[in-house]
N, C-alpha and C positions, 0 to 999 in steps of 0.2 A: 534254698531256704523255704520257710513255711509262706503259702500263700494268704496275704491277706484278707480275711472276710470282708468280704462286697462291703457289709453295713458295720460300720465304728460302733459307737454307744447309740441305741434307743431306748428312749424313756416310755413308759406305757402307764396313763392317767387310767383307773379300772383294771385292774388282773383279772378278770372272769370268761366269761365263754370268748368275747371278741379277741379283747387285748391277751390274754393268755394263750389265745390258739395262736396270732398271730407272735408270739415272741416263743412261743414252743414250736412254729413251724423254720420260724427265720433260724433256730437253732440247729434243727432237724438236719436244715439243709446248710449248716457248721458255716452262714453266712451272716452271722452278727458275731461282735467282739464280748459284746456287755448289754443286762438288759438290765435296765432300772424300776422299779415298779414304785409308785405312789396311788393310796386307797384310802377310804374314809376309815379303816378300822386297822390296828396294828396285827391284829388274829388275824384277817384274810392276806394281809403280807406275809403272814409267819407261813402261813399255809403256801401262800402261791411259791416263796422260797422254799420248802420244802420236797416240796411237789417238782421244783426243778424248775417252775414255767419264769422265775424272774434269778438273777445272780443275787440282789440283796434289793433292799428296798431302801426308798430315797424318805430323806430329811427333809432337808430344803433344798427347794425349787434353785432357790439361787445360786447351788454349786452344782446341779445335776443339769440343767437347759444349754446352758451358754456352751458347753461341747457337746453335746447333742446331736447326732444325724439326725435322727427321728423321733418326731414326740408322735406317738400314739395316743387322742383322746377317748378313750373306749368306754365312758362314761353315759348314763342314761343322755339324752340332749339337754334337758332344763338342767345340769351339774353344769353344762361346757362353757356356758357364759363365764361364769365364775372361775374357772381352771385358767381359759382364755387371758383374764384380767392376770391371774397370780403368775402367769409366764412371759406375758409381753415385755417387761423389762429386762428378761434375762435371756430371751431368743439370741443366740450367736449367729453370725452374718451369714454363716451356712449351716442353722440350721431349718427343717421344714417341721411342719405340723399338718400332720393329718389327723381325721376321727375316722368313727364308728357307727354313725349315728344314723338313722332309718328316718330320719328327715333331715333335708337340705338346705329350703328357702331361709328357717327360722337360725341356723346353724351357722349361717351364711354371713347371715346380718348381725350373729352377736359376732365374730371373726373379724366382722369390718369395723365395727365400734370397738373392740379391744384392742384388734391390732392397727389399725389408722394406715400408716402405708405400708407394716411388714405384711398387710394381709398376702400380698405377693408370694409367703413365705408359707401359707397355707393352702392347700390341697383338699377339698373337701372329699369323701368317699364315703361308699354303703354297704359295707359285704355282705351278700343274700343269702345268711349260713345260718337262719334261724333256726332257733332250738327252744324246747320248754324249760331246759335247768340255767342254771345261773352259778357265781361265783370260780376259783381257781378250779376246782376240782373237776368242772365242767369242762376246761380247755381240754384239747388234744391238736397234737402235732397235725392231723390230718385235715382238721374240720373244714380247709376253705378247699381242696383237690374237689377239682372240675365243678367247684360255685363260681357266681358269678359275683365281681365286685364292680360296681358302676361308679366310677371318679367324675365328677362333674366340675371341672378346672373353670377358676377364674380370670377372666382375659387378664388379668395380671400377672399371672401366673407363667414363668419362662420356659420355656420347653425343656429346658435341663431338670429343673424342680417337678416337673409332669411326671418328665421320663423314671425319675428316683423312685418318687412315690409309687406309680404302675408297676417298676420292677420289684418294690420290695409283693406287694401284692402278688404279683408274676411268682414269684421264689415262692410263695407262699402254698402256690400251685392254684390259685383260680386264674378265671379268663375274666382282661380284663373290657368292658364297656363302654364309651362317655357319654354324659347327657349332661345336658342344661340344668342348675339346680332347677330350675319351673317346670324343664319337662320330667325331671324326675320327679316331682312330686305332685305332677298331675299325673302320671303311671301309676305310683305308688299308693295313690290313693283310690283310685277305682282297684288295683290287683289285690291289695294287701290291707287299708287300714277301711275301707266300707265292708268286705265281707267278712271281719271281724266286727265290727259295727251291728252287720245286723244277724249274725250269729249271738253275739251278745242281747239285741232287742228280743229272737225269738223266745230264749231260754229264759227271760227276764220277765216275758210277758206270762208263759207258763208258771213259771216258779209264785208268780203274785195270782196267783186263781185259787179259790177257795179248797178246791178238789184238783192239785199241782200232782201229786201223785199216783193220780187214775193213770194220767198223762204222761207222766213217767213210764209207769209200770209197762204201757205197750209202747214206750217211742222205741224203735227197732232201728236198722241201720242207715237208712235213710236221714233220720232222726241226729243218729253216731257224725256220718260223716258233713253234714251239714253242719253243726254245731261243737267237734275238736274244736276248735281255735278258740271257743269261747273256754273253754279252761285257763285260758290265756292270763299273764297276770293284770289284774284291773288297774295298779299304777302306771306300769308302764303305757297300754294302753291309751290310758285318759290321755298322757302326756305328750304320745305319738297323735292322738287326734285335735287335740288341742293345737299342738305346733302346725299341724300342717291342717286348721279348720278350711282355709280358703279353701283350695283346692277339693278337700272331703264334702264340704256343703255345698259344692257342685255337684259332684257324681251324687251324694245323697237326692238333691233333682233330678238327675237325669234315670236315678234307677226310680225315683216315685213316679217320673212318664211312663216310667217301663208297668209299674205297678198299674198303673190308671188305663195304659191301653192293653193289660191283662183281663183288669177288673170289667171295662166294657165290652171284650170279646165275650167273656161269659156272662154277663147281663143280656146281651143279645145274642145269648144261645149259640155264639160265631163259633163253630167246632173248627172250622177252615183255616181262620187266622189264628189260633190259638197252636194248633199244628203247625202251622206256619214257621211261626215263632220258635215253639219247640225244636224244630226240625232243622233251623238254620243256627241253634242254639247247641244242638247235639252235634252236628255237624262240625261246630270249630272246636269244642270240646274234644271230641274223637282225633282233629288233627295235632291241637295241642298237645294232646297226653301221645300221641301217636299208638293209637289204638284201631289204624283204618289203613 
């Protein structure tokens, strides 16, 4: 007879770039039975349904949770508190919840106040498949093949419940990671939300000068590639800096040391240590990108 797919019914909170890639790739690979989709607007349901990336869109929470293999939260992070609350009563004893969410510590802790002891039943994760568009039409079957997704498991968490949530990620085709929520978003935030931060400050401080357009006219590609991400959208943004401040107003210090002992190599004329600097700077760049 027919083989059963891996994954029964998942429910996916958001149909757009996350929750849609990953329910159009669980499909791809004809390893889910039913995908459910719940959104803030009936339009991007009708759409995500159309588009194929969900089977039909959910009602209420109270007839679609409680069989459940998998709730996907793929919602901005300030939504998930609230999602959190409208499912804790209807989680079925197997089912799990994971999200989507690009900060962890803050994600963590609305997860532990809504869900009380089933937090056991959640799984936090971050798939690093960033893109500039949004909504269903943004998904694709492919988007997570060879990204990486970093699960950051709570010691509550059973190694059965691990292993689910990694595999569907696994099917999904990324490799998966684990980190501490704290250490993930003390990474996250020096790699990802500071140099957006002051990609945003430089474009912010030109743009408010009287003559913002001299300045423009010759910024060339130095200029380009320093400042992409500030195209960035400004809510989401704020949001991601906002949740994860602790951590960001650290590295925000540690790169103003970097700025101060910039600012006094060239105060003091130090061509030596400014080079210095550069050279051990370009150097792990080079290994990074693997360019050497």
């Amino acid at each position: 007879g027919a083989v059963m797919p891996e994954f029964g019914k998942v429910v996916v909170f958001g149909t757009g770039l996350i929750g849609g890639s990953f329910a159009l790739a669980l499909k791809e690979a004809g390893a889910v039975e039913e995908v459910v989709g719940f959104g803030r607007t009936p339009a991007t349901l009708r759409a995500a349904q159309q588009l194929g990336v969900i089977d039909r869109a959910g009602i209420n929470p109270t007839h679609e949770i409680e069989e459940a293999d998998i709730v996907l939260v793929a919602t901005p992070v300030a939504q998930m508190p609230e999602i959190f609350r409208r499912i804790e009563p209807y989680l079925g004893p197997q089912t799990i919840v994971t999200d989507g969410g690009s900060t962890k510590g803050d994600v963590v802790a609305a997860a532990r106040a809504a869900f009380g002891e089933k937090v056991r039943q959640f799984v936090p994760a971050h798939p690093i498949a960033g893109a500039e568009n949004s909504g269903p039409q943004a998904a694709r079957f492919d988007l997570y093949q060879g990204k990486k997704v970093v699960v950051t498991p709570l010691p509550e968490n059973s190694d059965d419940t691990l292993d689910h949530i990694k595999r569907a990620w696994s099917v999904c085709g990324a490799d998966i990671y684990e980190l501490t929520p704290e250490a993930h978003d003390r990474v996250f935030a020096a790699v990802s939300h500071l140099p957006h931060l002051l990609s945003y400050a430089l474009v912010h401080d030109l743009a408010m000068r009287d003559d913002a357009d001299v300045f423009f006219t010759f910024a060339a590609s130095g200029f380009r590639d320093f400042t992409r991400i500030a195209a960035s959208h400004p809510e989401m943004w704020r949001d991601i800096c906002l949740a994860n401040r602790k951590a960001l107003l650290q590295e925000l210090d540690r790169y103003r040391a970097q700025l101060h002992e910039m600012h006094q190599a060239l105060a003091s004329n130090d061509g030596e240590r400014l080079e210095e600097m550069f050279g051990i700077a370009r150097q792990a760049r080079r290994e990074w990108a693997g360019d050497c």
